[in-house]
ROVEXKOL-789513 format. One record per residue: x, y, z of N, C-alpha, C in turn; residue in one letter. Coordinates in Angstrom, 3 decimals. Layout:
BEGIN
       n_X       n_Y       n_Z      ca_X      ca_Y      ca_Z       c_X       c_Y       c_Z  residu
         X         Y         Z         X         Y         Z         X         Y         Z       A
...
This chain:
BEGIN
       n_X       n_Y       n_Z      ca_X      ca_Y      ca_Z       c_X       c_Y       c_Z  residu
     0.816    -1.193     0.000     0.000     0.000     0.000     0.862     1.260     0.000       X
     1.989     1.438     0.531     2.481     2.278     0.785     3.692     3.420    -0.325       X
     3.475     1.931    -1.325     4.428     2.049    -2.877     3.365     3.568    -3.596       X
     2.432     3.102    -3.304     1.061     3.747    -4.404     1.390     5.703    -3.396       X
     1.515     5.370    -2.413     1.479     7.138    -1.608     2.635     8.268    -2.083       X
     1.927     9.396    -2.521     2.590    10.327    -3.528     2.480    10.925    -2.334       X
     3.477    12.165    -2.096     4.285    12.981    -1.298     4.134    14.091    -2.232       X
     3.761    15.270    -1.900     3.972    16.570    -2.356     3.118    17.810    -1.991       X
     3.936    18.891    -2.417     3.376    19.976    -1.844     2.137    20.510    -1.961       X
     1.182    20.741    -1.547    -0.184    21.205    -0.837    -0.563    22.097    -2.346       X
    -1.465    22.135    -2.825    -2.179    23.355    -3.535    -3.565    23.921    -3.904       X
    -3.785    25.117    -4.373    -5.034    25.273    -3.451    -6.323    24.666    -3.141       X
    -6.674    23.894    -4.331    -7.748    23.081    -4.611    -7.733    22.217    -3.361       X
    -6.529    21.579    -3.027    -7.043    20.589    -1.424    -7.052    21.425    -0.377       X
    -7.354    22.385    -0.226    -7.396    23.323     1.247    -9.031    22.648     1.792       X
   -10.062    22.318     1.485   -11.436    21.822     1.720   -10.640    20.489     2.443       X
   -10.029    19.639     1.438   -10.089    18.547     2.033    -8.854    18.425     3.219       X
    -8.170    19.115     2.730    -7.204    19.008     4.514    -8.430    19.635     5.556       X
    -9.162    20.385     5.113   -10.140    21.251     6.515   -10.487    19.748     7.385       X
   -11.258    18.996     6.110   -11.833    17.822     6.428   -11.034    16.358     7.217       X
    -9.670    16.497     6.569    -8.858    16.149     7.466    -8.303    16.004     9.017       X
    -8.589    17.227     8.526    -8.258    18.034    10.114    -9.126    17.974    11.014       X
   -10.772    18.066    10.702   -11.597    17.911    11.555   -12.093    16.402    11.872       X
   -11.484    15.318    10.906   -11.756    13.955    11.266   -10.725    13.764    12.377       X
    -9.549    14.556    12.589    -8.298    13.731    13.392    -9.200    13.729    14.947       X
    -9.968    14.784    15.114   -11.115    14.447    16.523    -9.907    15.671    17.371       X
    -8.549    15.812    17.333    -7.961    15.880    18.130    -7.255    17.517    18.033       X
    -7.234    17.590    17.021    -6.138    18.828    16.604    -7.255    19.905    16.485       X
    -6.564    21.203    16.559    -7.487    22.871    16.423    -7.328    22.790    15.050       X
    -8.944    23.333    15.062    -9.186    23.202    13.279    -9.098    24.707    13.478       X
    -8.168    25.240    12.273    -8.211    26.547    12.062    -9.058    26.942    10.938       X
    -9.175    28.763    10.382    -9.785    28.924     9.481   -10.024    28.273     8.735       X
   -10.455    27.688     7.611    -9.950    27.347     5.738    -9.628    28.570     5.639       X
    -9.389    29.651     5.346    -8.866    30.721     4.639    -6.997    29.997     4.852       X
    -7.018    29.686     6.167    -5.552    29.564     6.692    -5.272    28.172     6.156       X
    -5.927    27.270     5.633    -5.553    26.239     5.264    -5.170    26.614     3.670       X
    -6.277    27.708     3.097    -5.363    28.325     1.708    -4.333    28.847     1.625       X
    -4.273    29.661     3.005    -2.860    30.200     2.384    -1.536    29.411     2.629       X
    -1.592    28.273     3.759    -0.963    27.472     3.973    -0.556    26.440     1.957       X
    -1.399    26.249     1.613    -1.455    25.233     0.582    -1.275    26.611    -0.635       X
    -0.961    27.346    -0.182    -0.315    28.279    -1.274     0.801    28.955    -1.255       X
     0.898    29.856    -0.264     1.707    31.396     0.611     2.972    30.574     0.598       X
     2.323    29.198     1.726     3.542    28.560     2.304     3.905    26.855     2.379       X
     3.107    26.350     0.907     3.199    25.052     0.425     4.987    24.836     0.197       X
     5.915    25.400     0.243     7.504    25.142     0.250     7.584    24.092     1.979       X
     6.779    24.687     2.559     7.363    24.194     4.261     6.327    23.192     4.605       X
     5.037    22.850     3.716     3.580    21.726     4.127     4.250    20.875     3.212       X
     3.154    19.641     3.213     3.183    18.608     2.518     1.919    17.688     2.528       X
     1.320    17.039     1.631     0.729    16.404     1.886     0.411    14.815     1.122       X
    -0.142    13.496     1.478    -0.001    12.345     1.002    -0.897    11.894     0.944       X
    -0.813    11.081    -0.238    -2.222    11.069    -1.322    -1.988    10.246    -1.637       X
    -3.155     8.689    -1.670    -3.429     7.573    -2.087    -4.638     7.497    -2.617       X
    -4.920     7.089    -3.687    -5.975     6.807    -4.535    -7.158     8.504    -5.036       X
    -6.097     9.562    -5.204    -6.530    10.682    -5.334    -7.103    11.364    -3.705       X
    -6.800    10.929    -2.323    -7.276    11.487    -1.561    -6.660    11.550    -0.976       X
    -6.611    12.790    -0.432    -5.588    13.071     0.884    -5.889    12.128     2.137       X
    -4.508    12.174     2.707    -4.668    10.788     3.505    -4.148    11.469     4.640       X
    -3.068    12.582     4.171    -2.154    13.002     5.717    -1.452    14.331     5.217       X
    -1.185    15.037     6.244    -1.050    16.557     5.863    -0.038    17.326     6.923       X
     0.860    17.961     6.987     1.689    18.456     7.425     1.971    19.798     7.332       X
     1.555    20.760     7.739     1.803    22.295     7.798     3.407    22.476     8.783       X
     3.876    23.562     7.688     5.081    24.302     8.651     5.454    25.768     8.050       X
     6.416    26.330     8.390     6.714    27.452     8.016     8.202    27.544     8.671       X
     8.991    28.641     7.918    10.139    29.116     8.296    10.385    30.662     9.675       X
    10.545    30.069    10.622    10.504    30.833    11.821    11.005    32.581    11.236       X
     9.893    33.566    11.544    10.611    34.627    11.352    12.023    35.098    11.621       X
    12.706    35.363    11.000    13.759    36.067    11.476    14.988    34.965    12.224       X
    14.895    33.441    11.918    15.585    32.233    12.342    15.364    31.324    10.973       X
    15.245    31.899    10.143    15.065    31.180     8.668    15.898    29.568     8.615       X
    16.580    29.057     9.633    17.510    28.064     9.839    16.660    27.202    10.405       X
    15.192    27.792    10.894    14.516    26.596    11.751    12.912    26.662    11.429       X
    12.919    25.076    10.869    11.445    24.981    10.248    10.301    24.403    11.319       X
     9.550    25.523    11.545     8.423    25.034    12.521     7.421    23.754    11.984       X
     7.359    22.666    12.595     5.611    21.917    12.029     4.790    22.549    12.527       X
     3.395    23.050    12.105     2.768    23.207    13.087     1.456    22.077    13.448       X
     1.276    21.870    12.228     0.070    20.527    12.354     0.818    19.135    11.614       X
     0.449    18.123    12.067     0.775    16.847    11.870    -0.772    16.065    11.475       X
    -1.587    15.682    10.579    -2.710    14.719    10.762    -2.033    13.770     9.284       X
    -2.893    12.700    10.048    -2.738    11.408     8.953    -4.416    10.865     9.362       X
    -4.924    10.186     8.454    -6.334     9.738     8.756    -5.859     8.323     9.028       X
    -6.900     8.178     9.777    -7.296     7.140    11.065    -6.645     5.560    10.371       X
    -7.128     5.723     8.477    -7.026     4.509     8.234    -5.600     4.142     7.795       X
    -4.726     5.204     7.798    -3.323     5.060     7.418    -2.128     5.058     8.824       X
    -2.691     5.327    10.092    -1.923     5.492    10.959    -1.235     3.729    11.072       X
    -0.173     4.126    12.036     0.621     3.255    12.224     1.757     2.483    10.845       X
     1.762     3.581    10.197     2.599     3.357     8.954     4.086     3.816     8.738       X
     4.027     4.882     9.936     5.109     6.540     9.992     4.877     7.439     8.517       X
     3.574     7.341     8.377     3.277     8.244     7.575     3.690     9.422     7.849       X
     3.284     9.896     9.413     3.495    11.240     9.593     5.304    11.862     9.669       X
     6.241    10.430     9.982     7.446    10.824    10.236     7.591    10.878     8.039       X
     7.446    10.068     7.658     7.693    10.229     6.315     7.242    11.729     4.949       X
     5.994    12.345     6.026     5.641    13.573     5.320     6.435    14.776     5.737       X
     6.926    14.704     7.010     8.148    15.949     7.969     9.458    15.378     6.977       X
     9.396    14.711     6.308    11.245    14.142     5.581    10.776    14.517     4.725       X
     9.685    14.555     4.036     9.296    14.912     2.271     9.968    16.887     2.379       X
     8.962    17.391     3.605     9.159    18.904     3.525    10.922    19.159     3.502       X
    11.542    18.218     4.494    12.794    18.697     4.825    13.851    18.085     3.427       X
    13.584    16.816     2.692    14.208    17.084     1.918    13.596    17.878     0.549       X
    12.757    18.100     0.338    12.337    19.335    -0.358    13.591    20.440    -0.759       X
    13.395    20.885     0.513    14.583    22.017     1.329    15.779    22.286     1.693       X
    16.077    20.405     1.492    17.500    20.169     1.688    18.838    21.056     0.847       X
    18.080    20.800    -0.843    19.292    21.265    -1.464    19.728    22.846    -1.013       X
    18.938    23.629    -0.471    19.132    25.080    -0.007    20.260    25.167     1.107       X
    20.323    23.769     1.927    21.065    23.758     3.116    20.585    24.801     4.112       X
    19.532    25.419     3.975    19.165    26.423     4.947    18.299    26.049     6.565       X
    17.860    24.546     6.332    17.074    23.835     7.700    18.093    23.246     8.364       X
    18.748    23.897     9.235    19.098    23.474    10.404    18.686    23.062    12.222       X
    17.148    22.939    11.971    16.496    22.523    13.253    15.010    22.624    12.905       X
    14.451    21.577    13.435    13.327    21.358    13.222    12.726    21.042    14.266       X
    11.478    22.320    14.517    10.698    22.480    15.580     9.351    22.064    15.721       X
     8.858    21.933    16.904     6.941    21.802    16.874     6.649    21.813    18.455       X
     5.572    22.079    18.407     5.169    21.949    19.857     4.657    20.910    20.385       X
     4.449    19.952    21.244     3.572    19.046    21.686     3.016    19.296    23.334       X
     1.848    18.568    23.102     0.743    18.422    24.548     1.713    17.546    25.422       X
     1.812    17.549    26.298     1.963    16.327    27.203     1.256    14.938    26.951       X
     0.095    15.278    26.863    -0.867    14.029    26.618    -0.708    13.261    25.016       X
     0.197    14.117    24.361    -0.111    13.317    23.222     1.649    12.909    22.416       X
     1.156    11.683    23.193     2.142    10.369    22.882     2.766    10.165    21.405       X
     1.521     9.787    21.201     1.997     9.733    19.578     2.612    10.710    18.710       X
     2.227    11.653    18.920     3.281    12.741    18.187     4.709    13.514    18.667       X
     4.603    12.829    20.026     6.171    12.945    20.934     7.097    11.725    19.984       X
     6.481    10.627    19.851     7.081     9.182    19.067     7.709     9.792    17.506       X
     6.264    10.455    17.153     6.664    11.184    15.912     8.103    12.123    15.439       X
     8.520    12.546    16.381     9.116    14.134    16.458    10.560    13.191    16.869       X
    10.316    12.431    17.812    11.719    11.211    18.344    12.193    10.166    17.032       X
    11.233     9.840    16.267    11.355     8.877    15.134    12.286    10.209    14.298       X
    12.296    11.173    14.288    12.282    12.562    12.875    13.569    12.582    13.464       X
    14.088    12.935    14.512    15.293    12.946    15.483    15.971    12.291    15.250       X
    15.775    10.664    15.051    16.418     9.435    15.021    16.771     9.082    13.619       X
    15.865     9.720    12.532    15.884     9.747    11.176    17.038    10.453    10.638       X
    17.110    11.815    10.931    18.185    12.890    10.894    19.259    12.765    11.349       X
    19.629    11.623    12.170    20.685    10.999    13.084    20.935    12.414    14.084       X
    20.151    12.943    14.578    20.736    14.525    15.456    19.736    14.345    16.652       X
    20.157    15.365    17.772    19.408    15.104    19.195    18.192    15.728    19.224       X
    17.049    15.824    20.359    16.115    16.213    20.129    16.301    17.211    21.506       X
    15.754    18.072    21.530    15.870    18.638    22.918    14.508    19.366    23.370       X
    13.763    19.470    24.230    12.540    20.008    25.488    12.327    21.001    26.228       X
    11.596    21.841    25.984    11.219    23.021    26.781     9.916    23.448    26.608       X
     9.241    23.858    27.822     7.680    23.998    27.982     7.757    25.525    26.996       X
     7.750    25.869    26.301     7.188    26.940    25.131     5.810    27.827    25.794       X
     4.732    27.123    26.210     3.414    28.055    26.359     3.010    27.150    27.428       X
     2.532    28.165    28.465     2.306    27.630    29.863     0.407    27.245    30.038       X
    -0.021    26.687    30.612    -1.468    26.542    30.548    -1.734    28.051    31.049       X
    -1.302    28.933    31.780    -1.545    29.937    32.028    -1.375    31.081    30.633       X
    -0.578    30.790    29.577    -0.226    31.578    28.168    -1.539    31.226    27.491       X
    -2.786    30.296    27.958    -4.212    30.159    26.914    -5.169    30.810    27.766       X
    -6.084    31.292    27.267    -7.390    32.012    27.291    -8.506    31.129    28.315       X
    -8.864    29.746    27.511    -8.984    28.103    27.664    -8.212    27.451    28.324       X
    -9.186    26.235    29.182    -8.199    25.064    29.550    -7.889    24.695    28.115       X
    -5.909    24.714    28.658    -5.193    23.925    27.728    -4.198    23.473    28.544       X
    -3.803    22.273    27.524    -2.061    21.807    28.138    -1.249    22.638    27.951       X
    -0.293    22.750    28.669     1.049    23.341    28.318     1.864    22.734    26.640       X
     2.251    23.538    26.144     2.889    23.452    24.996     4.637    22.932    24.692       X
     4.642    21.357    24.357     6.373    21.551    24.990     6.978    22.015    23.492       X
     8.056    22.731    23.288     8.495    22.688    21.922    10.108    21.542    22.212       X
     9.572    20.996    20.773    10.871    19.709    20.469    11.278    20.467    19.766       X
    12.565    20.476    19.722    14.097    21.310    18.956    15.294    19.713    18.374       X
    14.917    19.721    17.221    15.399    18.680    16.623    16.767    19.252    15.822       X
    17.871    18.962    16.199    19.308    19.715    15.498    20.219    19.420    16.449       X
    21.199    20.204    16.076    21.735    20.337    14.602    21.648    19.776    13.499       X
    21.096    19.620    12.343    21.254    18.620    11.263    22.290    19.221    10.621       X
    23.027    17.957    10.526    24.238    18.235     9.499    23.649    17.758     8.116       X
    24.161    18.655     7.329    24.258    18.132     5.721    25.929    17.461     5.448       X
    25.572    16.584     4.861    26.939    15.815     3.657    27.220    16.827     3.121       X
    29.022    16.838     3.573    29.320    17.764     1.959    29.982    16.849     0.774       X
């Protein structure tokens, strides 16, 4: 199954169906669609998304940190329900980064995670272990930094990545 899954960058026509994506994962903040367009447009260089049998299956938003252009934020991670347990999601964070590679300009790769959510700590440790480089931990946004009960926000700092010369 996994021969048939195309890797590539986001454009605008699937901004509906990542929405839909996004709101099946049960788990993640569904943002605008406006923001899912401009994501799958503005800033389709740093997303990605994977597609089996013409449908999006799994989707990856990121962007290049203002003013730290060396460090690529994820900000959303979803894969649908029926593809998990594949490392789909570690395999769509490698599509963006080698994308990007030939620039040599990603030297750390960031995201935030819940406490509670396991699976995308595994995710971010698999991406770590992939890159052969360390991962490192710090609470980023405090439950007191939300409006809402929320978890605290940890950000994973994945680097140095070395490039081959």
């Amino acid at each position: 199954m996994n021969s048939s899954i195309l890797f590539r960058k986001p454009q605008k026509n699937d901004a509906k169906e990542i929405v839909n994506l996004i709101q099946s994962s049960g788990t993640l903040d569904l943002n605008s669609e406006y923001l899912y367009l401009l994501q799958s447009t503005h800033f389709n260089e740093t997303c990605s998304v994977a597609v089996y049998n013409n449908e999006i299956i799994g989707f990856v938003s990121g962007y290049l940190v203002p003013n730290e252009e060396e460090k690529l934020f994820i900000w959303q991670v979803a894969v649908s329900s029926k593809f998990r347990g594949q490392n789909l999601a570690l395999k769509i964070i490698i599509d963006i980064f080698n994308r990007n590679k030939s620039k040599k300009v990603i030297k750390y790769i960031l995201s935030t995670v819940s406490p509670s959510n396991k699976s995308s700590q595994r995710v971010f440790e698999k991406v770590a272990n992939h890159l052969n480089t360390k991962i490192k931990n710090k609470t980023l946004f405090s439950i007191d930094d939300f409006i809402d009960s929320h978890e605290e926000e940890v950000q994973y700092s994945i680097g140095p990545i070395e490039f081959n010369k």
